[in-house]
PDB file of N, CA, C and O in Angstrom:
ATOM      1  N   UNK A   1       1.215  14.078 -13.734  1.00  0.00           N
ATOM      2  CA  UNK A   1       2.435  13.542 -14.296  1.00  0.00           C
ATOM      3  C   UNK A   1       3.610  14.143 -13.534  1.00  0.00           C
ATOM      4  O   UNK A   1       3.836  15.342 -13.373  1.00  0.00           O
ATOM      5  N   UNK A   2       4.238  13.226 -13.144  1.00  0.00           N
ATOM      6  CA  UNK A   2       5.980  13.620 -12.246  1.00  0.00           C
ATOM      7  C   UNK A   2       6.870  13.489 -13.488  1.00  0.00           C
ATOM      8  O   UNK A   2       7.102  12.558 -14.260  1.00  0.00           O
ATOM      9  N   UNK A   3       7.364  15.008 -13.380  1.00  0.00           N
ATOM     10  CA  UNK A   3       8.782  15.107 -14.054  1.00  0.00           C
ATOM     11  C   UNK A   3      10.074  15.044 -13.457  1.00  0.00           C
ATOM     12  O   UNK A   3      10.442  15.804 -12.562  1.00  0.00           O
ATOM     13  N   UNK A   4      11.058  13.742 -14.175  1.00  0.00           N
ATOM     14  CA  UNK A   4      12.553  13.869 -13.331  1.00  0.00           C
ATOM     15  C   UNK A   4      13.629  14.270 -13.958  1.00  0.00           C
ATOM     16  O   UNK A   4      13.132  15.067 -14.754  1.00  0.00           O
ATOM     17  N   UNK A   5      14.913  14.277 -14.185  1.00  0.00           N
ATOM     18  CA  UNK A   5      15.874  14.807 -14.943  1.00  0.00           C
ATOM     19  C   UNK A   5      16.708  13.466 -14.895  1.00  0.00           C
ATOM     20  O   UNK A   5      16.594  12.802 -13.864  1.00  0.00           O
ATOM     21  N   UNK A   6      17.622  12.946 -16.005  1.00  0.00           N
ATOM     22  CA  UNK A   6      18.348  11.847 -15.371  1.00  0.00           C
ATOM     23  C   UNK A   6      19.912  12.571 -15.380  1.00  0.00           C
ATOM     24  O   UNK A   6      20.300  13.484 -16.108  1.00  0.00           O
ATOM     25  N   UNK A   7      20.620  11.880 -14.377  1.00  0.00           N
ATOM     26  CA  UNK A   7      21.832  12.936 -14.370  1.00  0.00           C
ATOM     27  C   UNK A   7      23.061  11.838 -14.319  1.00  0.00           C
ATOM     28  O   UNK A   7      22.958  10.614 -14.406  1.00  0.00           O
ATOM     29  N   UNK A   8      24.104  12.528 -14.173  1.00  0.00           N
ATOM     30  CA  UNK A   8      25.352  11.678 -14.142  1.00  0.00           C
ATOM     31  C   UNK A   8      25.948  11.451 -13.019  1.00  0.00           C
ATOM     32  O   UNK A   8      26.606  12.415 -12.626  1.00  0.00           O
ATOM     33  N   UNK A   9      25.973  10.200 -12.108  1.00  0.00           N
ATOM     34  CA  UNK A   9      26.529  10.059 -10.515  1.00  0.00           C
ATOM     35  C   UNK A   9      27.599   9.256 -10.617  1.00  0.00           C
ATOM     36  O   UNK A   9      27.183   8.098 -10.571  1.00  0.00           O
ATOM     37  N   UNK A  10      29.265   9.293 -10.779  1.00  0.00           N
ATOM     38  CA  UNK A  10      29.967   8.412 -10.794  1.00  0.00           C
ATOM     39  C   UNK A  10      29.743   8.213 -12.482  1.00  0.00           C
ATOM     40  O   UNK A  10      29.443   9.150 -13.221  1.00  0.00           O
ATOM     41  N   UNK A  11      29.926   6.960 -12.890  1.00  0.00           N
ATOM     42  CA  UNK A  11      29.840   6.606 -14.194  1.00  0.00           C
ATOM     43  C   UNK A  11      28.725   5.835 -14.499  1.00  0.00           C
ATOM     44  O   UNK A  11      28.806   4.908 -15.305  1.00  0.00           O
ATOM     45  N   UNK A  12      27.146   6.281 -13.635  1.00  0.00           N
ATOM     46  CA  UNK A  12      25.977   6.005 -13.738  1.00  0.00           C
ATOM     47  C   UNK A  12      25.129   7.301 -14.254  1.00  0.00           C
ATOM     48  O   UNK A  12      25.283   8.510 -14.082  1.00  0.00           O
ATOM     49  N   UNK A  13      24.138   6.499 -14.980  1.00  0.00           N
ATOM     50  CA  UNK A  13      22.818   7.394 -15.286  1.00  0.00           C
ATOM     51  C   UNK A  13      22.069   7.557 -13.772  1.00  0.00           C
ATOM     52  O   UNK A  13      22.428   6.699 -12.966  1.00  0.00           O
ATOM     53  N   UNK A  14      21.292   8.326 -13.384  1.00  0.00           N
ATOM     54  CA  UNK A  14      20.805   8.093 -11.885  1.00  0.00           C
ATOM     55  C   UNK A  14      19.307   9.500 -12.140  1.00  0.00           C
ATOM     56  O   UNK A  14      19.270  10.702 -12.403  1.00  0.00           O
ATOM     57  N   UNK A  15      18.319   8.420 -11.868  1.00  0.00           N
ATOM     58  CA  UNK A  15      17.136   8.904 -11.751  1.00  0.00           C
ATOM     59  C   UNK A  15      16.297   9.324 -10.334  1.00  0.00           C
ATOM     60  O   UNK A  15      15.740   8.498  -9.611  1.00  0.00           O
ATOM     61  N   UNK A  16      16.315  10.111 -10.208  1.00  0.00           N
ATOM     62  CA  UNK A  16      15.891  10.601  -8.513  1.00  0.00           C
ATOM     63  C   UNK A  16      14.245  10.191  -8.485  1.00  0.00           C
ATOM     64  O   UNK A  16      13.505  10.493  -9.420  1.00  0.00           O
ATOM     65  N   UNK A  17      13.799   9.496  -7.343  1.00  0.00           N
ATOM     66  CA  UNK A  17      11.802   9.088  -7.238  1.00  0.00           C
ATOM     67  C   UNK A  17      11.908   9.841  -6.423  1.00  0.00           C
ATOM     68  O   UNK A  17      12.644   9.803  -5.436  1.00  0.00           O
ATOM     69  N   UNK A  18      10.810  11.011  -6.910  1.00  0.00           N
ATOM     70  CA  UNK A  18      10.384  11.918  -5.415  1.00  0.00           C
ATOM     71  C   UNK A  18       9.805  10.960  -4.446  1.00  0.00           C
ATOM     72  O   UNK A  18       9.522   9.824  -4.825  1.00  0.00           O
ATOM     73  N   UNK A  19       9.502  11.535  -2.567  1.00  0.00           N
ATOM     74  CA  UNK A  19       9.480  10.411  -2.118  1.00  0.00           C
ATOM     75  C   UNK A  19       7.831  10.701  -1.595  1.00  0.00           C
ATOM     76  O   UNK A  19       7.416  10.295  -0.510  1.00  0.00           O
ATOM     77  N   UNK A  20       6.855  11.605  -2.741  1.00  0.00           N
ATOM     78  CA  UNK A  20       5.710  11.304  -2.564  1.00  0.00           C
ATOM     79  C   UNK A  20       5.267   9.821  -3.691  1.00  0.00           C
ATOM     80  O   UNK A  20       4.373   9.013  -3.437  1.00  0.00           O
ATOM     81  N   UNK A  21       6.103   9.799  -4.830  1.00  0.00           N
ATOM     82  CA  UNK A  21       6.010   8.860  -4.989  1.00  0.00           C
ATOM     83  C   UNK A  21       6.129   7.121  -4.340  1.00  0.00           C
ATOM     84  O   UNK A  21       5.482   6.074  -4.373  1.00  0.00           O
ATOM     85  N   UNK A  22       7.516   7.714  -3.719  1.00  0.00           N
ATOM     86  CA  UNK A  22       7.910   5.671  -2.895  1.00  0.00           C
ATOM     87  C   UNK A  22       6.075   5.770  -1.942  1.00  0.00           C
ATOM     88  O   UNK A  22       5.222   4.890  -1.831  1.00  0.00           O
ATOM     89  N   UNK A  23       6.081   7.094  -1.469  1.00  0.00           N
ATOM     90  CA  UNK A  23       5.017   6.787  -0.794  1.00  0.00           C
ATOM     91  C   UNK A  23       3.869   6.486  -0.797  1.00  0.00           C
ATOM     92  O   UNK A  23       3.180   6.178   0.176  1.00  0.00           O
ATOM     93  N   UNK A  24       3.322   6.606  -2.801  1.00  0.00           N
ATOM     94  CA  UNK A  24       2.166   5.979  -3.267  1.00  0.00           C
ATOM     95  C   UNK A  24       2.473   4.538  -3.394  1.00  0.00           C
ATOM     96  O   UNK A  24       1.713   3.627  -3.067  1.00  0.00           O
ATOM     97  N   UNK A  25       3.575   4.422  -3.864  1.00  0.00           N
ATOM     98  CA  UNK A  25       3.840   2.865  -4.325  1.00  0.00           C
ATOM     99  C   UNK A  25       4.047   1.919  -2.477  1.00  0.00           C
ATOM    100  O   UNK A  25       4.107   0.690  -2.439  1.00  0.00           O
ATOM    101  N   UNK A  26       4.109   2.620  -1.419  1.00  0.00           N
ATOM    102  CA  UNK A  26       4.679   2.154  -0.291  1.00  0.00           C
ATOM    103  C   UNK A  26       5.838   1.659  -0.228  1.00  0.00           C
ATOM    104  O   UNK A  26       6.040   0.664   0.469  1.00  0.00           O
ATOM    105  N   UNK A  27       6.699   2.177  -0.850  1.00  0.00           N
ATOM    106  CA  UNK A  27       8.386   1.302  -0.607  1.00  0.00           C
ATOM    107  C   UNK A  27       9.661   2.617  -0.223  1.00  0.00           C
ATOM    108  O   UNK A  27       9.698   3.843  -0.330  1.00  0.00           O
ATOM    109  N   UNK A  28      10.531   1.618   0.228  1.00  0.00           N
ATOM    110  CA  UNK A  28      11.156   3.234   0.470  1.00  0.00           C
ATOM    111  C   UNK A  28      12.649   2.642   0.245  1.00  0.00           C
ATOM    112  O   UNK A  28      12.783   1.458  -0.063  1.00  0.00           O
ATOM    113  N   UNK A  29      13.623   3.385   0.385  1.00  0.00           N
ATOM    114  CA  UNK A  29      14.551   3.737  -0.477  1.00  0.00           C
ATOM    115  C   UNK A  29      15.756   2.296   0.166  1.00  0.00           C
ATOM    116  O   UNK A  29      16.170   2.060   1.301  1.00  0.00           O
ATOM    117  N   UNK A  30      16.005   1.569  -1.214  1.00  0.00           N
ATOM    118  CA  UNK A  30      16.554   0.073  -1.013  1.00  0.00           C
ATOM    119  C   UNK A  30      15.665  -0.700  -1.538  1.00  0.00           C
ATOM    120  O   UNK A  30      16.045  -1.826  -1.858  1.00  0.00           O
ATOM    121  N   UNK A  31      14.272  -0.331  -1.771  1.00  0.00           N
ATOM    122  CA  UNK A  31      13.625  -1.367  -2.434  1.00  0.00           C
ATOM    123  C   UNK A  31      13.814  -1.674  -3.915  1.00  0.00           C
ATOM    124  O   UNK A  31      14.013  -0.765  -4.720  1.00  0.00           O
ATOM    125  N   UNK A  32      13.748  -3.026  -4.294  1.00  0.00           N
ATOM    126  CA  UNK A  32      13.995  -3.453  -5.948  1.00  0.00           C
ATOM    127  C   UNK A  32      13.204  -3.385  -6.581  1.00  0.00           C
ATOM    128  O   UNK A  32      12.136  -3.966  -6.391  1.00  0.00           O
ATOM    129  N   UNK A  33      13.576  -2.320  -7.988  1.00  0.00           N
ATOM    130  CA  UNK A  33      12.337  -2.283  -8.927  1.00  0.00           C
ATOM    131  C   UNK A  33      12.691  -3.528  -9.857  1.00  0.00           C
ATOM    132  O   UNK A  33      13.609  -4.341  -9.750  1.00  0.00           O
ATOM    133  N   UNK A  34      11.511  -3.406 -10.958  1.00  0.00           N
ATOM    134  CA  UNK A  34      11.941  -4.651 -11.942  1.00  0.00           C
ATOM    135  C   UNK A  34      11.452  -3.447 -12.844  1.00  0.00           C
ATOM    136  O   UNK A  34      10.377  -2.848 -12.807  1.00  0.00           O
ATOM    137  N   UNK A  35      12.767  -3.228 -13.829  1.00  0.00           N
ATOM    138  CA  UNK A  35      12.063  -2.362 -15.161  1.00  0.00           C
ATOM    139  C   UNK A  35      12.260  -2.994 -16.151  1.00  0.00           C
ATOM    140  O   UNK A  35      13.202  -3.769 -16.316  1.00  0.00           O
ATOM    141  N   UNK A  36      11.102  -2.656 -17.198  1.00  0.00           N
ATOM    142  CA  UNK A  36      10.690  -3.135 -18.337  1.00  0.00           C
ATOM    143  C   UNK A  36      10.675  -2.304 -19.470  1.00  0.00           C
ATOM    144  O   UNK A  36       9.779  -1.460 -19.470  1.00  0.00           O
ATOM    145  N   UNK A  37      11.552  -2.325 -20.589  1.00  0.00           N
ATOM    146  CA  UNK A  37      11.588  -1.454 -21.638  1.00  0.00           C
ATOM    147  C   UNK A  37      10.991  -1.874 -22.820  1.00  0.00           C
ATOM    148  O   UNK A  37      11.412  -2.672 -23.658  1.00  0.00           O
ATOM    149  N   UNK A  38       9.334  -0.853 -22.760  1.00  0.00           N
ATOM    150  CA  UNK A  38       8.542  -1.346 -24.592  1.00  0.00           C
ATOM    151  C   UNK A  38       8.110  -0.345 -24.867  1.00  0.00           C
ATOM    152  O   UNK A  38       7.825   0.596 -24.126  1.00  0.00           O
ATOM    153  N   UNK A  39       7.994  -0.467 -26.214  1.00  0.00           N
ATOM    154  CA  UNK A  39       7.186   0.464 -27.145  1.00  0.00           C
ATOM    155  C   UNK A  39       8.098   2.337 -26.531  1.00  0.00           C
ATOM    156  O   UNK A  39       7.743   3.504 -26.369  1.00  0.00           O
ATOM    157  N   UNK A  40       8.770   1.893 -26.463  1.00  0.00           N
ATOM    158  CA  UNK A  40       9.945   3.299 -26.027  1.00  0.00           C
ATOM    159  C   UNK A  40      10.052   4.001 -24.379  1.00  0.00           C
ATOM    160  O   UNK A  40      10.827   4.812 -23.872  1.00  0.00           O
ATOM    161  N   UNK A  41       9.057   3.362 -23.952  1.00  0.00           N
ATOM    162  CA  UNK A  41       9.245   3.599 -22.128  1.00  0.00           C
ATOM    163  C   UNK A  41       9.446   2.787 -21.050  1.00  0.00           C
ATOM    164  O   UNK A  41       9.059   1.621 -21.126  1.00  0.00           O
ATOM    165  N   UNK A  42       9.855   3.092 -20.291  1.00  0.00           N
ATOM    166  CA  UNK A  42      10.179   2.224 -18.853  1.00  0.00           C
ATOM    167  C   UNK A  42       9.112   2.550 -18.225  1.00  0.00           C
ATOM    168  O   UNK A  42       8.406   3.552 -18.104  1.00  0.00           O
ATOM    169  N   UNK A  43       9.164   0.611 -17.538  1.00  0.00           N
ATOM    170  CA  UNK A  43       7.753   0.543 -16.637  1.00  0.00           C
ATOM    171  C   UNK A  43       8.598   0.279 -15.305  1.00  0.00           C
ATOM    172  O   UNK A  43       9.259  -0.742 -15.491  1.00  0.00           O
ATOM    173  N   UNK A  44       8.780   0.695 -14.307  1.00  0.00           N
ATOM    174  CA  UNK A  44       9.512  -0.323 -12.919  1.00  0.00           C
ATOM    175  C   UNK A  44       8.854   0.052 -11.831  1.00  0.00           C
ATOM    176  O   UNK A  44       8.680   1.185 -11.383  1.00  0.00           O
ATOM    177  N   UNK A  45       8.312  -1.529 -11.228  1.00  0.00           N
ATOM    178  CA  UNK A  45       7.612  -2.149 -10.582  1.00  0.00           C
ATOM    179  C   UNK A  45       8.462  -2.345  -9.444  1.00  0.00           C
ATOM    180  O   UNK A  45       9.692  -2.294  -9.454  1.00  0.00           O
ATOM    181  N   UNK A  46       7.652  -2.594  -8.377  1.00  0.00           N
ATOM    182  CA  UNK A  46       8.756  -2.872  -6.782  1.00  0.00           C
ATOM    183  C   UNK A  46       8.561  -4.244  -6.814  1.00  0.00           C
ATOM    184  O   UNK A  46       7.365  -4.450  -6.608  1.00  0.00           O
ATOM    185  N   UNK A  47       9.168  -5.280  -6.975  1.00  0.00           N
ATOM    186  CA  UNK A  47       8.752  -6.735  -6.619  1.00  0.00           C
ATOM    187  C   UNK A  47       9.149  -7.381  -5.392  1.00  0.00           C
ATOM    188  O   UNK A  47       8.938  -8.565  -5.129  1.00  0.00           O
ATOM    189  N   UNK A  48       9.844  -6.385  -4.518  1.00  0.00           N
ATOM    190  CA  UNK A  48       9.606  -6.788  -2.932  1.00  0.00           C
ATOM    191  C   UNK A  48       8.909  -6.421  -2.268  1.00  0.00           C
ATOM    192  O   UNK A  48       8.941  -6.726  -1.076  1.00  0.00           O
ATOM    193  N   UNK A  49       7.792  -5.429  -2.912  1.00  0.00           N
ATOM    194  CA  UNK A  49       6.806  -4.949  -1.741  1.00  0.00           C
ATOM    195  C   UNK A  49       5.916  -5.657  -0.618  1.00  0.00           C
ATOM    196  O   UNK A  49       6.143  -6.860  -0.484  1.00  0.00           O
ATOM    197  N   UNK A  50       5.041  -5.158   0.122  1.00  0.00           N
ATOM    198  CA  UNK A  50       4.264  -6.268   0.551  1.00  0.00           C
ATOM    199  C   UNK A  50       3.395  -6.864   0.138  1.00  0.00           C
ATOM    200  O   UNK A  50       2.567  -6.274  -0.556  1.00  0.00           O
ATOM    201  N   UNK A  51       3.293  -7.868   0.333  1.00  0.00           N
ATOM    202  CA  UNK A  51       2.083  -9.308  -0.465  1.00  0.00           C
ATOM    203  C   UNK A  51       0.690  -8.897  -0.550  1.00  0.00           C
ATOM    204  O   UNK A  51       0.306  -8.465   0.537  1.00  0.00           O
ATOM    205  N   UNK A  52      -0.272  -8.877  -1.524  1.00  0.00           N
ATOM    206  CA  UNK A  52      -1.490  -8.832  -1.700  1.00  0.00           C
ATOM    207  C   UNK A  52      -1.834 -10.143  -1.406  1.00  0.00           C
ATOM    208  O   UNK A  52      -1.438 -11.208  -1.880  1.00  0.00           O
ATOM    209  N   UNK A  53      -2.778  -9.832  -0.391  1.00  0.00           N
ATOM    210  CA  UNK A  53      -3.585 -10.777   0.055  1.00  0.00           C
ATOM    211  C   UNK A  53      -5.284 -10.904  -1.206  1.00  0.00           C
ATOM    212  O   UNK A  53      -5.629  -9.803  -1.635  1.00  0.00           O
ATOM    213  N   UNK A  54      -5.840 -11.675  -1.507  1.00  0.00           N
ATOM    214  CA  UNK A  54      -6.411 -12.506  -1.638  1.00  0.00           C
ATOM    215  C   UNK A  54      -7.953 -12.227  -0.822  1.00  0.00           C
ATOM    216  O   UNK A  54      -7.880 -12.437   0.389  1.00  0.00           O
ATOM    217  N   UNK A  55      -9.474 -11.738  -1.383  1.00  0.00           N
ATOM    218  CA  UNK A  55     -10.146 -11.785  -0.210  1.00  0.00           C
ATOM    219  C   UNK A  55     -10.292 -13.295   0.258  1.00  0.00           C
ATOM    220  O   UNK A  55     -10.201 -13.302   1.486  1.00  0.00           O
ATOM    221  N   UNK A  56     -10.518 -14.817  -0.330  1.00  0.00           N
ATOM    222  CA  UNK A  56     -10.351 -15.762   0.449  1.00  0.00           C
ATOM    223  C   UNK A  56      -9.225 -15.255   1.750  1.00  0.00           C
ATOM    224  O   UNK A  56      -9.497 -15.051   2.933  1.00  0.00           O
ATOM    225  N   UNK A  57      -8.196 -15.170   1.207  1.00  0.00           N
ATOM    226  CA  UNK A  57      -7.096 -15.627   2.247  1.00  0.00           C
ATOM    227  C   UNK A  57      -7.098 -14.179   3.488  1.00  0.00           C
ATOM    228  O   UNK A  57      -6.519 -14.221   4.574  1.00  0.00           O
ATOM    229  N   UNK A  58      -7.666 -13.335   3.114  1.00  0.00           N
ATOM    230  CA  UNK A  58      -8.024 -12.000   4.111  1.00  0.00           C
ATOM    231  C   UNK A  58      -9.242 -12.772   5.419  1.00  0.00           C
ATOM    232  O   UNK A  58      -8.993 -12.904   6.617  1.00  0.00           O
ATOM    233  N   UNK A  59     -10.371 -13.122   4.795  1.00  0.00           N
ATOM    234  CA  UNK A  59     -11.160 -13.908   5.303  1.00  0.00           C
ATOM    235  C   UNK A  59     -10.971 -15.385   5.895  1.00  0.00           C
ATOM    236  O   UNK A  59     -12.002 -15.949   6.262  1.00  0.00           O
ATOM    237  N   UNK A  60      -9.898 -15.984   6.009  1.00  0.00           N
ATOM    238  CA  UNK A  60      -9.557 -17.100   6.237  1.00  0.00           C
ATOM    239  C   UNK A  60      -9.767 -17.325   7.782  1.00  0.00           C
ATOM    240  O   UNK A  60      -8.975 -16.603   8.387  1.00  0.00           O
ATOM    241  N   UNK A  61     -10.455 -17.978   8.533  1.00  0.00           N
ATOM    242  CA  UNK A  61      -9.975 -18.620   9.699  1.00  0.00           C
ATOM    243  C   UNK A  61     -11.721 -17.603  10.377  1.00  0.00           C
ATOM    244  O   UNK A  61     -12.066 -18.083  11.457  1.00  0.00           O
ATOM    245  N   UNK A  62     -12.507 -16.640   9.983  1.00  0.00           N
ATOM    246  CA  UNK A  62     -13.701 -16.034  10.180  1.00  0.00           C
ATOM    247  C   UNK A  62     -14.612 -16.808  10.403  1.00  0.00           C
ATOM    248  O   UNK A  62     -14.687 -17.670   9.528  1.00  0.00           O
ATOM    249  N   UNK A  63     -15.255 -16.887  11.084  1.00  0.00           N
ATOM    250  CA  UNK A  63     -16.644 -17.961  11.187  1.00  0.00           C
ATOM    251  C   UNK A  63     -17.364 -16.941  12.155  1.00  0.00           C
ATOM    252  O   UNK A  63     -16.976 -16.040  12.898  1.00  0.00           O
ATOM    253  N   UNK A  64     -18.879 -17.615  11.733  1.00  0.00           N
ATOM    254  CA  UNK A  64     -19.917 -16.996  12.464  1.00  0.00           C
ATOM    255  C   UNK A  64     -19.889 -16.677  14.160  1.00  0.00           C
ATOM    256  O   UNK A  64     -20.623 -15.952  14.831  1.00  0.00           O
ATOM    257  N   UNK A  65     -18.939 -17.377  14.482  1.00  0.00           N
ATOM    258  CA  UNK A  65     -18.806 -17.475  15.944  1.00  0.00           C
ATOM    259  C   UNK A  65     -17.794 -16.642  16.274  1.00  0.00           C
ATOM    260  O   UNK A  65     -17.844 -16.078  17.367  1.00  0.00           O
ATOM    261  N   UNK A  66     -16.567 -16.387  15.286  1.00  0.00           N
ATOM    262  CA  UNK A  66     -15.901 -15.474  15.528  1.00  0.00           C
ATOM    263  C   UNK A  66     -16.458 -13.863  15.641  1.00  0.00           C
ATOM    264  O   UNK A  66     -16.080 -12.932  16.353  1.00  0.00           O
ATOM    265  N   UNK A  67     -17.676 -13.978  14.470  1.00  0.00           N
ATOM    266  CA  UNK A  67     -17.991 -12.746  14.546  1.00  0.00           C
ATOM    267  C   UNK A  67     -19.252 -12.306  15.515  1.00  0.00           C
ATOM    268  O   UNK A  67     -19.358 -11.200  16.044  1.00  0.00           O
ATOM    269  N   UNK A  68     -20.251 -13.470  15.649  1.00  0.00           N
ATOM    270  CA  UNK A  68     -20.777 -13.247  17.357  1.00  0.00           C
ATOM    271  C   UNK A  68     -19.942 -12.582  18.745  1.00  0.00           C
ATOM    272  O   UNK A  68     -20.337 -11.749  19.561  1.00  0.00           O
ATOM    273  N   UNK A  69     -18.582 -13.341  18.641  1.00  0.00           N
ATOM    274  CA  UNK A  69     -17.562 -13.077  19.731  1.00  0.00           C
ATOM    275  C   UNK A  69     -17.361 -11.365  19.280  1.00  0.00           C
ATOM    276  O   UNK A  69     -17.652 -10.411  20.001  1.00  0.00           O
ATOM    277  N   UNK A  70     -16.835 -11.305  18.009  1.00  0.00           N
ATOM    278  CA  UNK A  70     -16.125  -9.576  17.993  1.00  0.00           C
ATOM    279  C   UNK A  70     -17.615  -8.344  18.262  1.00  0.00           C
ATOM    280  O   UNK A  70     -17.538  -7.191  18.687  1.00  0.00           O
ATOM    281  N   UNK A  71     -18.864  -9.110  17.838  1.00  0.00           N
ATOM    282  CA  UNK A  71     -19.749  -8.060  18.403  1.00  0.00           C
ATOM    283  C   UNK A  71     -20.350  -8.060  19.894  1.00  0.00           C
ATOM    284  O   UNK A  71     -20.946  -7.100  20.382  1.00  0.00           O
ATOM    285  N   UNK A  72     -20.129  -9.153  20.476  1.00  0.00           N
ATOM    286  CA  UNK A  72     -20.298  -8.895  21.790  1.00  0.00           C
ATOM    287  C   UNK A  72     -19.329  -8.060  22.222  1.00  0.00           C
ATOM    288  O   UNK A  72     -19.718  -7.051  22.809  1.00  0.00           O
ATOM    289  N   UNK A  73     -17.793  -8.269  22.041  1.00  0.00           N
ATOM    290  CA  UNK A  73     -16.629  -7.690  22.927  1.00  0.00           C
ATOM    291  C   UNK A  73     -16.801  -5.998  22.841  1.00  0.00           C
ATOM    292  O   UNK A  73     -16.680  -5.112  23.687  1.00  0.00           O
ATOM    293  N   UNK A  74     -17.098  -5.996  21.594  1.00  0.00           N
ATOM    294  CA  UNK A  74     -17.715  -4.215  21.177  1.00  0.00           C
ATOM    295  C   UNK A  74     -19.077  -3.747  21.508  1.00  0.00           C
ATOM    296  O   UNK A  74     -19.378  -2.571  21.307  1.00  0.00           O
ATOM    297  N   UNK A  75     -19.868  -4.541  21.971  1.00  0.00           N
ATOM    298  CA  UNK A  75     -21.061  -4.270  21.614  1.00  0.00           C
ATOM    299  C   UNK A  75     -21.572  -2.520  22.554  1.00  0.00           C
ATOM    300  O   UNK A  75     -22.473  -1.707  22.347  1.00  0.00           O
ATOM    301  N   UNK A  76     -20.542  -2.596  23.492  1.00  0.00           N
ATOM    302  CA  UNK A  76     -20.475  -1.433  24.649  1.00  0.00           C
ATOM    303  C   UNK A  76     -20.277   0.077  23.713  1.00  0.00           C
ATOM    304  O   UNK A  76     -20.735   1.200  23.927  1.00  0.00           O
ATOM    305  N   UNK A  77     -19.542  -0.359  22.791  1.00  0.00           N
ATOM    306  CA  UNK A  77     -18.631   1.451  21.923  1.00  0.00           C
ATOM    307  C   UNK A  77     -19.927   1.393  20.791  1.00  0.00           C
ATOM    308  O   UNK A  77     -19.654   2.105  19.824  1.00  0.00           O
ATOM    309  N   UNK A  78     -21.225   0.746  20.675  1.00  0.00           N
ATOM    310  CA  UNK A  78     -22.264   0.816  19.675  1.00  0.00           C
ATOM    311  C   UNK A  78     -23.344   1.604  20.313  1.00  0.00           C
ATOM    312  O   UNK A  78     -24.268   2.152  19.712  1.00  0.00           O
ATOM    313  N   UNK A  79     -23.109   1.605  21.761  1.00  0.00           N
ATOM    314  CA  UNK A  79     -24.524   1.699  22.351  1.00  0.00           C
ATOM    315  C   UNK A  79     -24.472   3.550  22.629  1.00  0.00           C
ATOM    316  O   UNK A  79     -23.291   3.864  22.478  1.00  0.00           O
ATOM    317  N   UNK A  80     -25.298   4.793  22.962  1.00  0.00           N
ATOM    318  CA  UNK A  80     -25.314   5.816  23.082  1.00  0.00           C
ATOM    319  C   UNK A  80     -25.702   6.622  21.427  1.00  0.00           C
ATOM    320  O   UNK A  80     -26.023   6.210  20.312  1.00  0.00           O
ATOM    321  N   UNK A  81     -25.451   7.965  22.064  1.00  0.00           N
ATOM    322  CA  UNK A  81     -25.830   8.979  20.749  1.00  0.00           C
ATOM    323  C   UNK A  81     -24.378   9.121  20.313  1.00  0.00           C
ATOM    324  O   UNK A  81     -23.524   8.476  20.922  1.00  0.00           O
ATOM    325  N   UNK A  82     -24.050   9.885  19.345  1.00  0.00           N
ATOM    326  CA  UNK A  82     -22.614  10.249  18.596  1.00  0.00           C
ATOM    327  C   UNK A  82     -22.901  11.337  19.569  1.00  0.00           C
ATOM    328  O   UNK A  82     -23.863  11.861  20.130  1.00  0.00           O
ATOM    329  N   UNK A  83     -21.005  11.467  19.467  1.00  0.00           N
ATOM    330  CA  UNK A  83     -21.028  12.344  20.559  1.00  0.00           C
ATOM    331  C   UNK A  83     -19.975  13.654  20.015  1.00  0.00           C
ATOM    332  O   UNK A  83     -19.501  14.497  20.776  1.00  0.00           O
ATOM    333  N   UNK A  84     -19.749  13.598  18.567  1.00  0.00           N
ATOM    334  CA  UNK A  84     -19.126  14.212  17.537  1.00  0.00           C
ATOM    335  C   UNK A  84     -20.070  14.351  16.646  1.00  0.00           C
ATOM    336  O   UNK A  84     -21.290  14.511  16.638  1.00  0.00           O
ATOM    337  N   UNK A  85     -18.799  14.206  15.534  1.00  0.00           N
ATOM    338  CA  UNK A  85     -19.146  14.149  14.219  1.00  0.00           C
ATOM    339  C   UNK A  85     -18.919  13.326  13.141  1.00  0.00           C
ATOM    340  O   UNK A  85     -18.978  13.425  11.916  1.00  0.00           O
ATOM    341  N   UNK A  86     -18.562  12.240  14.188  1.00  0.00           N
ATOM    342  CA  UNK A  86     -18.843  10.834  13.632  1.00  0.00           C
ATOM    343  C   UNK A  86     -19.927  10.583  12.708  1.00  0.00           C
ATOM    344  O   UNK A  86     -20.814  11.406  12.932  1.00  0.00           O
ATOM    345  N   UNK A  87     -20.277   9.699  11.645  1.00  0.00           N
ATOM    346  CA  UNK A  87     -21.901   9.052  11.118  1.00  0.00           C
ATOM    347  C   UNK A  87     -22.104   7.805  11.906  1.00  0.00           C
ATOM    348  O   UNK A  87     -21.435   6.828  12.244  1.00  0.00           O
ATOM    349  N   UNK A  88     -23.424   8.301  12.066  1.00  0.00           N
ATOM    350  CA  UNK A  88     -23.879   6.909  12.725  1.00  0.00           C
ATOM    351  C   UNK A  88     -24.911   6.204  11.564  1.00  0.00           C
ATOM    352  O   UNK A  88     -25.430   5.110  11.782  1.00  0.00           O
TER     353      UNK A  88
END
């Protein structure tokens, strides 16, 4: 649980997001929340973040031939022993 203080900036209330938070949520400072006040707490959401894709629409345009093609082009970085500590 993150604790904040709300304080007085000008003739605003002003709530500081630490910025390990923007950095779970991925947004950073200018982005729009949408807050929601129930049952006695605020919820705020980023509604400009970036778009969730969809696995259809992640997978879109893939075909068997595409993926024949991506294992040939690699097929060279598969071949040998680990040469770390990689898993093979």
């Amino acid at each position: 649980m993150i604790t904040v203080t709300i304080r007085r900036q000008g003739g605003a209330a002003v709530v500081t997001i630490p910025s390990d938070v923007l950095r779970m949520l991925d947004i950073e400072v200018g982005a729009t929340l949408q807050l929601e006040v129930a049952g006695g707490a605020i919820t705020a959401r980023p509604i400009n973040g970036k778009k969730r894709y969809t696995l259809d629409e992640l997978l879109r345009g893939v075909t068997p031939e595409a993926i024949e093609e991506l294992n040939a082009a690699t097929a060279a970085s598969r071949k040998g022993a680990p040469a770390g500590r990689e898993i093979a």
